[in-house]
matplotlib code that plots the C-alpha trace (Angstrom):
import matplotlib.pyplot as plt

x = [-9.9, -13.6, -16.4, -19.6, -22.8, -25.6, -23.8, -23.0, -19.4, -19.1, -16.2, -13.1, -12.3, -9.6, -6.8, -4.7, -2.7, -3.0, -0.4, -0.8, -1.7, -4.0, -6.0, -5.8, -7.1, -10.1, -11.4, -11.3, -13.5, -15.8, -15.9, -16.4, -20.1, -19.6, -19.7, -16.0, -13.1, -9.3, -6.5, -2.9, -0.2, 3.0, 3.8, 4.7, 2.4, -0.4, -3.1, -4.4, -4.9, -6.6, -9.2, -9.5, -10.3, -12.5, -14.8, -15.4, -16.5, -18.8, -19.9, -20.5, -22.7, -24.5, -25.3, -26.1, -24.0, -21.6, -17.9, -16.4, -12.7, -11.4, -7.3, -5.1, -3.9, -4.9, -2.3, -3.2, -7.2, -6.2, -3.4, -6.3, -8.5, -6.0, -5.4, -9.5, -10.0, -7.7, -10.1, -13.0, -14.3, -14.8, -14.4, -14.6, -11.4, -12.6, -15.9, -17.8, -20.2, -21.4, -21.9, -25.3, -25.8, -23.3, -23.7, -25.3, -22.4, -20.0, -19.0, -17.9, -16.1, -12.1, -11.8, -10.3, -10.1, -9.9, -12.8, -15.1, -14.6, -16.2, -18.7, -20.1, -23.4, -23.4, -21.3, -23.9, -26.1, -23.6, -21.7, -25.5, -25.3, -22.0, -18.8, -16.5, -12.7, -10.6, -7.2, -4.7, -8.0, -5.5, -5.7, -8.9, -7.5, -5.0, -8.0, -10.8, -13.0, -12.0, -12.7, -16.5, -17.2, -15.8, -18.2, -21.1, -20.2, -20.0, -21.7, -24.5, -22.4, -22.9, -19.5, -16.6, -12.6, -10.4, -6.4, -3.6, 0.4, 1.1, -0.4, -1.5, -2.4, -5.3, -4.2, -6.8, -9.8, -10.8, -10.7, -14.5, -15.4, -12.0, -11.9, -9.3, -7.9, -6.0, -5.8, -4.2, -6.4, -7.1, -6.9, -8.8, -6.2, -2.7, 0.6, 4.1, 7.5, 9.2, 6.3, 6.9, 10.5, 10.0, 7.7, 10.2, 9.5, 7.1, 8.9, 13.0, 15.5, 16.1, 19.3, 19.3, 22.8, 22.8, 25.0, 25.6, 27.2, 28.1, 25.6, 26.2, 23.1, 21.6, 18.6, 15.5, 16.5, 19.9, 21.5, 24.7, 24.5, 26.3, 26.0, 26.0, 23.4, 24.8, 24.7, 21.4, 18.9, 15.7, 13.1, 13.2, 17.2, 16.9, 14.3, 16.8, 19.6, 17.7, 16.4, 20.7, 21.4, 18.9, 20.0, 21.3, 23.3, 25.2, 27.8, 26.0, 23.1, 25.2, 27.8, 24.9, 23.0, 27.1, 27.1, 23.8, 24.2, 27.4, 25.3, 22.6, 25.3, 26.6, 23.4, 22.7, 25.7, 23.3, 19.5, 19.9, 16.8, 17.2, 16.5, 16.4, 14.2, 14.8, 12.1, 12.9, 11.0, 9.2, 8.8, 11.6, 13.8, 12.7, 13.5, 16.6, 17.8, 17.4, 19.2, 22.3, 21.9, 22.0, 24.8, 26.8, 25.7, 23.4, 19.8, 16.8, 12.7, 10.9, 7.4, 5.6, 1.9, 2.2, 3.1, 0.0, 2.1, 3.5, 1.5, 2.6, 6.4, 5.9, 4.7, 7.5, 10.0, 8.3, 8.4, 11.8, 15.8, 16.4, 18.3, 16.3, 13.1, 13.0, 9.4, 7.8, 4.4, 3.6, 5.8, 6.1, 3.0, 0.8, 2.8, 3.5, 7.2, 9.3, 12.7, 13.0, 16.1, 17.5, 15.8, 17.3, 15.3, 15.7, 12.5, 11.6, 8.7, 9.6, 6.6, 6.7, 3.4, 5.5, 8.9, 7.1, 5.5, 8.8, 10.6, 7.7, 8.5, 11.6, 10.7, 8.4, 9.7, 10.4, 11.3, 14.1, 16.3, 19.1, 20.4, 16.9, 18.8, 17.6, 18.8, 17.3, 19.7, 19.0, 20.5, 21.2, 18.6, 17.8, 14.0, 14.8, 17.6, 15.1, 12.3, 15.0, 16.2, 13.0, 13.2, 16.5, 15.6, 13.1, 15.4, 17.9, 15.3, 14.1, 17.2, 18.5, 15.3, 14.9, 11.3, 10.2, 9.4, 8.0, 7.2, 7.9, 4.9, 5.3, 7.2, 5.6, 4.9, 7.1, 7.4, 10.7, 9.2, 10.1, 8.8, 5.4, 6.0, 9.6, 9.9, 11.7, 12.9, 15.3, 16.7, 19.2, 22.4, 26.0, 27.0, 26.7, 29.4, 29.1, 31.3, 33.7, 33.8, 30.1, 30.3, 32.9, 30.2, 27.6, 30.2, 29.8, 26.2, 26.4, 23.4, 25.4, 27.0, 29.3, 31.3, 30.4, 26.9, 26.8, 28.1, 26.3, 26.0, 23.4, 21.9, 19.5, 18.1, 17.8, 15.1, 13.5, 10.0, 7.0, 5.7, 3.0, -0.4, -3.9, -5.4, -8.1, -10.4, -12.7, -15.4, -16.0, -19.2, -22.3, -22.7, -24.8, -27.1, -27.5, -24.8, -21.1, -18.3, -14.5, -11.7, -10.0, -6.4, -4.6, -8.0, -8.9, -11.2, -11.5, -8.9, -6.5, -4.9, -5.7, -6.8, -10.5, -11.1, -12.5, -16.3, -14.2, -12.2, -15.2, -17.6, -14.8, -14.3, -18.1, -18.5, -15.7, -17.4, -21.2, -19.3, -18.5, -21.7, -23.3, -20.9, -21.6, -25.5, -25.3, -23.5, -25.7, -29.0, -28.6, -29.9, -27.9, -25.7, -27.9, -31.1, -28.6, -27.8, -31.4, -32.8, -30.6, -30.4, -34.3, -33.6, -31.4, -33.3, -30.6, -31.4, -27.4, -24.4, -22.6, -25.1, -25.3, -24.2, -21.8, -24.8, -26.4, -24.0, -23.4, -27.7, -27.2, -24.4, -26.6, -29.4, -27.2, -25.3, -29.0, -30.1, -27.1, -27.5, -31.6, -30.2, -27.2]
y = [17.2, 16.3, 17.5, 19.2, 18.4, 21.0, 22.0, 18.0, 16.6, 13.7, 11.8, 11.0, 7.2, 5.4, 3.5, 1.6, -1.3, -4.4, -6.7, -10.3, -11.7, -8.5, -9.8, -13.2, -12.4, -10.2, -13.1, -15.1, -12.7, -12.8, -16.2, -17.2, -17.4, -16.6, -13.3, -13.7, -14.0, -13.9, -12.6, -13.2, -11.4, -10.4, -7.0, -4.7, -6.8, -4.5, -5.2, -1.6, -1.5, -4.7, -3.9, -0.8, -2.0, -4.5, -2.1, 0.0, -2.9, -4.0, -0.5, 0.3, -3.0, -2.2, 1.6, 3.0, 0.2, 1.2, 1.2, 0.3, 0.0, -1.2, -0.5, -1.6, 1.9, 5.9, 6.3, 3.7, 5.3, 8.3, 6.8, 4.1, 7.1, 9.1, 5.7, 5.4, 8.9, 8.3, 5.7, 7.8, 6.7, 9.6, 8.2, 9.5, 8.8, 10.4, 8.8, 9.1, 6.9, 10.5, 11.8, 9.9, 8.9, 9.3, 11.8, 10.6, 12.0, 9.5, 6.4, 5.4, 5.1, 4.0, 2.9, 1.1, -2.2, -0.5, 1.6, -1.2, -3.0, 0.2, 1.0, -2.3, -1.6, 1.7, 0.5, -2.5, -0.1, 1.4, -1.8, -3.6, -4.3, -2.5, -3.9, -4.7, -4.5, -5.9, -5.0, -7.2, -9.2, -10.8, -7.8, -8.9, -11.8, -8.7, -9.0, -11.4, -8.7, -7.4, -10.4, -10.4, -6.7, -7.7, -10.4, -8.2, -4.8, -6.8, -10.0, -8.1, -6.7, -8.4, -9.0, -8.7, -8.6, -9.6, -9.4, -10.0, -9.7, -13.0, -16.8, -16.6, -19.1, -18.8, -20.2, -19.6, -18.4, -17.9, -14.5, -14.0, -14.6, -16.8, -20.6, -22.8, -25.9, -27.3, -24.1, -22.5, -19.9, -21.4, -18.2, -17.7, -16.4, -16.3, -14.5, -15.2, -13.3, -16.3, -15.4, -11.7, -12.0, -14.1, -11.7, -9.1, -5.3, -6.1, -6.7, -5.9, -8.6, -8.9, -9.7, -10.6, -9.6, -11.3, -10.1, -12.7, -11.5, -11.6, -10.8, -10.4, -9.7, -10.5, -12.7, -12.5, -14.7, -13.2, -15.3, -13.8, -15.0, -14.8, -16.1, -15.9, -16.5, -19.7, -20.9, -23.0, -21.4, -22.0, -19.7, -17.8, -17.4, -16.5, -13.8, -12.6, -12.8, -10.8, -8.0, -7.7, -7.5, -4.7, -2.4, 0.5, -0.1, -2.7, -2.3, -4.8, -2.2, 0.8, -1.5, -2.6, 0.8, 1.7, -1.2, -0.9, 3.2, 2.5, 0.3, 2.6, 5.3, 2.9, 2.9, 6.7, 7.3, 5.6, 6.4, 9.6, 9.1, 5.9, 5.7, 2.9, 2.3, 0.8, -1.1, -0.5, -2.0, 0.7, 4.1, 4.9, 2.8, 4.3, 7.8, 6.5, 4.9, 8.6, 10.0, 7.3, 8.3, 12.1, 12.1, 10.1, 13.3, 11.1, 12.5, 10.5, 10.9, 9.2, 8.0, 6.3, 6.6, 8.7, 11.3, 13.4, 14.7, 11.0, 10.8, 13.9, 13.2, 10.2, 12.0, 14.1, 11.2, 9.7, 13.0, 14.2, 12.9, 12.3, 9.1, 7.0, 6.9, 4.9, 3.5, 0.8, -0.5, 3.0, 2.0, -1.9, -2.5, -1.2, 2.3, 2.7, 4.3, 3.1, 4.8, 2.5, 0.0, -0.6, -2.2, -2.7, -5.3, -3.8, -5.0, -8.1, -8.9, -11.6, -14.1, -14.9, -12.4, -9.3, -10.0, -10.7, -7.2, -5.5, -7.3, -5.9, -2.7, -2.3, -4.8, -1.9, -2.3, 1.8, 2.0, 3.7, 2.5, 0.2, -1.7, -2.9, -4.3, -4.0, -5.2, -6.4, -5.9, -9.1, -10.6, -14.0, -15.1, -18.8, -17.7, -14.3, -17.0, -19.6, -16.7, -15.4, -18.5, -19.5, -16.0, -16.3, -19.6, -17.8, -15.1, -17.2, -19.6, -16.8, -14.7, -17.8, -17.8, -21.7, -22.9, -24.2, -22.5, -23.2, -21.4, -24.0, -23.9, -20.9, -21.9, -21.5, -18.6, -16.8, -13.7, -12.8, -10.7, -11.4, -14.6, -14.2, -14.0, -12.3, -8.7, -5.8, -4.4, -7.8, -7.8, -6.1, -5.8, -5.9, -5.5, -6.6, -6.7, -7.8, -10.4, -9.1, -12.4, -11.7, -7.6, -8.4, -11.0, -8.6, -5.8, -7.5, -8.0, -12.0, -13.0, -14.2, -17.4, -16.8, -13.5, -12.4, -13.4, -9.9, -10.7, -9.5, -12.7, -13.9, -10.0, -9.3, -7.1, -4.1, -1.8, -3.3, -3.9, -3.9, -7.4, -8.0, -7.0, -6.0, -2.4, -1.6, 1.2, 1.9, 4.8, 6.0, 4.5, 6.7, 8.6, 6.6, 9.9, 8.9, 11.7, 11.5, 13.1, 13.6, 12.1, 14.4, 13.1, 14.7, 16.2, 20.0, 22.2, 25.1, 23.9, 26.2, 22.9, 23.3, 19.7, 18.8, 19.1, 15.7, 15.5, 15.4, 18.2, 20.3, 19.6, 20.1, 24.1, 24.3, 23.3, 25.5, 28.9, 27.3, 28.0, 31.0, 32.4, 31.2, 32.8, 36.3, 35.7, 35.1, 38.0, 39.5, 38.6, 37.7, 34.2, 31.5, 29.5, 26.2, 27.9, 29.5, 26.3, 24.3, 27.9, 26.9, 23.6, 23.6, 26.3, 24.2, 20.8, 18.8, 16.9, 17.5, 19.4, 15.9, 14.1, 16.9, 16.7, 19.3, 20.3, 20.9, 22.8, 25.1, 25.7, 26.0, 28.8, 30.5, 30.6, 32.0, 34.7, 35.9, 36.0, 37.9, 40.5, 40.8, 41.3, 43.7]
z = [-24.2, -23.1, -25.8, -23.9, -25.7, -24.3, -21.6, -20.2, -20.0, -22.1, -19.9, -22.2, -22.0, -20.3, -22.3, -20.6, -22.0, -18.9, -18.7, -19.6, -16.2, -15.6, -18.7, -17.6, -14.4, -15.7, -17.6, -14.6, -12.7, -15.7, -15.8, -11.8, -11.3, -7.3, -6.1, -4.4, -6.2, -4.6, -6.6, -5.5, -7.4, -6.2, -4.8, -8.0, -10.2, -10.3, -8.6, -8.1, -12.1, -12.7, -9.6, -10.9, -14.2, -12.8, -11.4, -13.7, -16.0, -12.7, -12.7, -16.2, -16.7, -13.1, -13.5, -9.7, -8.1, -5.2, -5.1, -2.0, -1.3, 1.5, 2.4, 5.0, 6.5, 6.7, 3.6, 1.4, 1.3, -0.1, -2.4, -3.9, -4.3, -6.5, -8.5, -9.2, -10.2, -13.6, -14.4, -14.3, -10.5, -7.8, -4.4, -1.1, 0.9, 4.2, 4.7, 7.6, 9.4, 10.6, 6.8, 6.4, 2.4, 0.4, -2.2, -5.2, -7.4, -5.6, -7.1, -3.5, -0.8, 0.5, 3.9, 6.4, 7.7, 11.2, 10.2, 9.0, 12.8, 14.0, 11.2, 10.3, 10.4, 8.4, 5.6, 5.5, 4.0, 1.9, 0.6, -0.2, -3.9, -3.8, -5.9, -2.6, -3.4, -0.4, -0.7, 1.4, 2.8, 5.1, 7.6, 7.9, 10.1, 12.4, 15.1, 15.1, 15.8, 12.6, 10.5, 11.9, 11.1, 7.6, 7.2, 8.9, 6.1, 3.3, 3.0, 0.8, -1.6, -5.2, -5.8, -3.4, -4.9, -3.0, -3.6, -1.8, -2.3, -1.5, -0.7, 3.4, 6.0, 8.6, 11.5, 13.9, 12.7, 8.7, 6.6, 5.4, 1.8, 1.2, 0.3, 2.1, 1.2, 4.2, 5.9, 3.1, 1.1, -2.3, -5.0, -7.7, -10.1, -8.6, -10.1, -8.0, -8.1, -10.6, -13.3, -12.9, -13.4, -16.3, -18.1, -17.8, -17.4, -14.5, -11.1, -10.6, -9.9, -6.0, -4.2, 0.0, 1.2, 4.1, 7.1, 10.3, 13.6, 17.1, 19.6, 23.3, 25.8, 29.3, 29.1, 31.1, 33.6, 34.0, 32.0, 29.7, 26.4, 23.0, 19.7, 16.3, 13.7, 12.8, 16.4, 16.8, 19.7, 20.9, 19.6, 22.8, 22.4, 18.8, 19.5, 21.6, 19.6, 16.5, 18.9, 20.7, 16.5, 15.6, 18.9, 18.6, 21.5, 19.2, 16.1, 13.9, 13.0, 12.0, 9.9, 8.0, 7.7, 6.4, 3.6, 2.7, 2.1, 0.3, -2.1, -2.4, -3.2, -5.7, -7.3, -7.8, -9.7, -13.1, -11.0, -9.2, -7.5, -5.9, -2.7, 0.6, 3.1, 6.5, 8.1, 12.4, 15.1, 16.4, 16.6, 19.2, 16.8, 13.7, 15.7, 16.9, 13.0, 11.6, 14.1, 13.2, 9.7, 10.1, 12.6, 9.5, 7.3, 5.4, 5.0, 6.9, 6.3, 9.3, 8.5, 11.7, 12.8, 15.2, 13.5, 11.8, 8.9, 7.9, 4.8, 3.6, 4.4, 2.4, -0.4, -0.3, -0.3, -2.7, -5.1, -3.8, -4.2, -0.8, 0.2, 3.1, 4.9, 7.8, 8.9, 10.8, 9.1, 7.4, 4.0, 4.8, 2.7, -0.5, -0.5, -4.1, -3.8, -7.2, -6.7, -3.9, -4.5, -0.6, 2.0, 5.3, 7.5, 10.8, 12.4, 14.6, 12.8, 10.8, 9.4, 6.2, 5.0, 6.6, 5.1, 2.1, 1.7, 2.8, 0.0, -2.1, -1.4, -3.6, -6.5, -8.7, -12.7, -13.3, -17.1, -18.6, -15.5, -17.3, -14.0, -12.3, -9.3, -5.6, -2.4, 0.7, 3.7, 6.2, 9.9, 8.6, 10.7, 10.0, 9.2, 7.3, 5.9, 4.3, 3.5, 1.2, -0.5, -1.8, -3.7, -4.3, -6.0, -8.0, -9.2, -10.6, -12.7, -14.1, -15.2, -16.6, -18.5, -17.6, -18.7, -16.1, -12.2, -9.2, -6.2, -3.0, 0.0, 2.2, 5.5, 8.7, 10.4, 13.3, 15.9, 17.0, 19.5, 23.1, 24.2, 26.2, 29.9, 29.6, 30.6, 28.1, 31.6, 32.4, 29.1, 28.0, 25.0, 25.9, 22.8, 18.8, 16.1, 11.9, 11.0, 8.8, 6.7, 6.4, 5.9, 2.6, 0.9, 1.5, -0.2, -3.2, -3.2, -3.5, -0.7, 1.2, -1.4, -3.3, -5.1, -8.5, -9.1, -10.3, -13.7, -16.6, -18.1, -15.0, -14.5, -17.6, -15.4, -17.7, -18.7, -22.2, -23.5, -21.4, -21.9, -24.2, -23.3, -24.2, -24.8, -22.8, -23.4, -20.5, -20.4, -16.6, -15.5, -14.8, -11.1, -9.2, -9.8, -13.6, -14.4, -15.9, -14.6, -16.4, -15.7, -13.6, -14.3, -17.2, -18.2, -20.1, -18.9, -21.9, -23.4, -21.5, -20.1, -16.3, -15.3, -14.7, -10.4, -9.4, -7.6, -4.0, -4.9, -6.5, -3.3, -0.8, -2.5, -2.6, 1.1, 1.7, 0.0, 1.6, 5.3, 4.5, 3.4, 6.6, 8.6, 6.4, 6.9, 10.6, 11.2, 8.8, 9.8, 13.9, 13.3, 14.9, 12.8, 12.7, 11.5, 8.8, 8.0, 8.0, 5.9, 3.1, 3.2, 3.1, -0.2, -2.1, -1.1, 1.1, 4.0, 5.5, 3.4, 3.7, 1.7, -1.1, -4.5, -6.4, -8.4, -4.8, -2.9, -6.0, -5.3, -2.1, -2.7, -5.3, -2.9, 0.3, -1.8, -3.2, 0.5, 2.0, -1.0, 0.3, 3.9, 2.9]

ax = plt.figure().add_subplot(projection="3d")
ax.plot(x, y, z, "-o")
ax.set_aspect("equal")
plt.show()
């Protein structure tokens, strides 16, 4: 519970035990005397918690300085938001350019790489002397136009954080505020997959079941062609040959979406809530996927961008039983979703980075699961084919518990989308089919080599000790206003157990009850809504009800209900 001396909360520390490489990499950001520092851990790791951590240390030493977050999509702003609120930091997930300053009861602010290429120049002013966290600082690099409004936001922050899920290339033109050696960005503290296995009770074991097939279609140039995936093609052929696999018009992507349920049906008999994702090409595929699946009986979310209520569907999956979400980008990337154990890659994207990230999405450690198994449905595509070896290499060092691991250099980057030039509208599927040899090795889970590597003497993938770490105990930093605020998380308010409202929460209720008012006192009174407005703003000292604090729009509130009592 939080104590109250004269009337103040006294904010009730943070204790959190960090994980080895969290430590590790905390005294690495100590000890680096530039203001950037990259961070390179592998999806599951947790990197939210040691940035997190990180800035409140910044923070407490720096009392007044700025938080700035900055995420990759709508989803992941509000998710990071939650995350910094049970250490003790209050940011504002839907910040505005419009808002003005932020209010001085905010640690900060979560954004949007998208949002920074259109609000440079305001978040300049925010982010100067701020403590810049960059999460997946390799969007930055989506649109050049992006990476300049990056650079332009943040180059006066003190200290800018930058993490990402896995070692990237910048093949045209740089990400701001990363070192490169040989074109390759050179990390300040780095944490692959093989260490995270090793360390046990961090990331789950991952198996690639890889299915090839036979795929029939009419090129571009009106060419018929079929092939399998061990047939050798030209990039342009194989791009083909991928998309002709993935149809829906095909056989090969509902015999997979078959196997890969049976496996994830396997796997709820011991974790009830285990549930698979399927990664489509777009949103008329993701549409198209769920449709497949429901007319099979089998339950299907669908999460794409389009779709306003996304974020809150995902929420629900990720609080609820059901079976599969199918997405595009939405859940490819950051979205924290541990009952995930399936993945079906059912998506054309396939550099490196991407697949990656997807792989990253079912490889969360969730304690008190015996079997930590998950499974990564591929097309034996030769690229998806040597992506997955080098992980597959990885896994097996590390269950083996051999001493010594290495992660190999990432292999180059490629697009199966259709070749520049060729039209959607001259190519079309005739037809795609699984291989059955292929279909019964990836029955028995064995990517794709050889039966029974299943055994228990090679899994020692079950739940045990989280590895050995180092207890933290962080107090929330000061407001920027020189005021504390509770953690809101798991927090007592009169010791009746109701949890402590965060600042967001707390100003968004206040605004709330302040539009209210106004509307009472303009009927009221006869005077028009904005000199309502400016009259108490002007009474409870504001300049604009965006900028004020909690302690100012609960003034503000005092001052309207006294005034609509004078004109009752």
């Amino acid at each position: 519970m939080d104590r109250r001396r004269g009337g103040a909360v006294v904010p009730r520390p943070t204790r959190i035990r960090l994980r080895p490489w969290q430590s590790e990499a905390l005294d690495a950001l100590g000890n680096c005397a530039r203001p950037d520092f990259l961070a390179v851990a592998t999806p599951g790791a947790g990197k939210t918690t040691f940035a997190l951590a990180a800035a409140v240390q910044d923070l407490a030493e720096h009392p007044g300085r700025r938080l700035v977050v900055v995420a990759p999509t709508q989803h992941l702003k509000h998710q990071w938001a939650a995350a910094a609120l049970r250490f003790g930091l209050h940011l504002e997930p839907e910040w505005s350019a419009r808002d003005g300053v932020l209010p001085a009861d905010m640690h900060g602010i979560v954004t949007t790489y998208q949002q920074v290429a259109t609000s440079s120049a305001a978040l300049a002013r925010l982010a100067r002397g701020a403590f810049v966290v960059l999460d997946e600082i390799h969007h930055s690099g989506d649109d050049r136009a992006w990476g300049s409004a990056v650079l332009e936001a943040f180059e006066g922050a003190a200290r800018r954080l930058s993490l990402s899920g896995t070692p990237f290339r910048s093949d045209t033109s740089a990400i701001p505020f990363v070192d490169y050696h040989l074109d390759e960005a050179r990390a300040d503290y780095e944490y692959g997959y093989g260490e995270a296995l090793a360390d046990r009770g961090v990331v789950r074991p991952v198996y690639f079941p890889r299915i090839n097939g036979f795929m029939e279609w009419v090129a571009p140039d009106g060419e018929v062609v079929a092939a399998t995936f061990d047939d050798e093609l030209s990039r342009e052929r194989a791009n083909q040959r991928l998309r002709t696999a993935l149809s829906l018009e095909g056989d090969w992507l509902p015999i997979v979406l078959e196997q890969a349920h049976e496996r994830l049906v396997t796997l709820r008999r011991t974790d009830p809530t285990a549930g698979g994702l399927v990664i489509a090409m777009d949103q008329a595929h993701a549409v198209g996927i769920a449709e497949l699946l429901r007319s099979r009986r089998v339950p299907a979310v669908v999460a794409t961008s389009d779709d306003p209520d996304a974020s809150a569907r995902i929420a629900e999956f990720t609080n609820g039983t059901e079976p599969w979400i199918v997405a595009v980008r939405m859940v490819s990337e950051g979205v924290d979703l541990p009952r995930l154990r399936i993945a079906v890659f059912a998506t054309t994207t396939t550099t490196e980075l991407f697949f990656r990230q997807a792989v990253g999405r079912v490889v969360r450690h969730v304690r008190g699961v015996r079997d930590q198994r998950a499974f990564v449905f591929l097309p034996d595509d030769p690229r998806l084919r040597r992506y997955s070896a080098e992980l597959v290499e990885l896994r097996r060092h590390s269950l083996h518990r051999r001493a010594e691991r290495a992660e190999g250099p990432s292999a180059g980057l490629d697009d199966a989308s259709l070749g520049e030039g060729e039209q959607m509208s001259l190519f079309s599927v005739i037809g795609s089919v699984a291989l059955a040899a292929d279909e019964a090795t990836a029955r028995s889970g064995a990517d794709a080599v050889a039966p029974g590597v299943f055994g228990d003497a090679e899994d020692g993938a079950v739940d045990g000790v989280e590895p050995e770490g180092v207890e933290l105990v962080l107090l929330p930093p000061p407001l920027p206003n020189g005021g504390t605020a509770a953690v809101a998380a798991g927090g007592d308010e009169g010791g009746d157990g109701a949890p402590e409202p965060s600042v967001r929460e707390q100003r968004i209720r206040l605004r709330d009850l302040n539009a209210d008012v106004a509307k009472e006192l303009v009927r009221s009174t006869g005077w028009s809504h904005p000199s309502v407005n400016a009259e108490l703003n002007r009474l409870a000292g504001v300049r604009r009800i965006s900028e004020a604090t909690v302690e100012q729009l609960q003034r503000r509130l005092d001052h309207g209900r006294k005034w609509l009592r004078r004109a009752g």
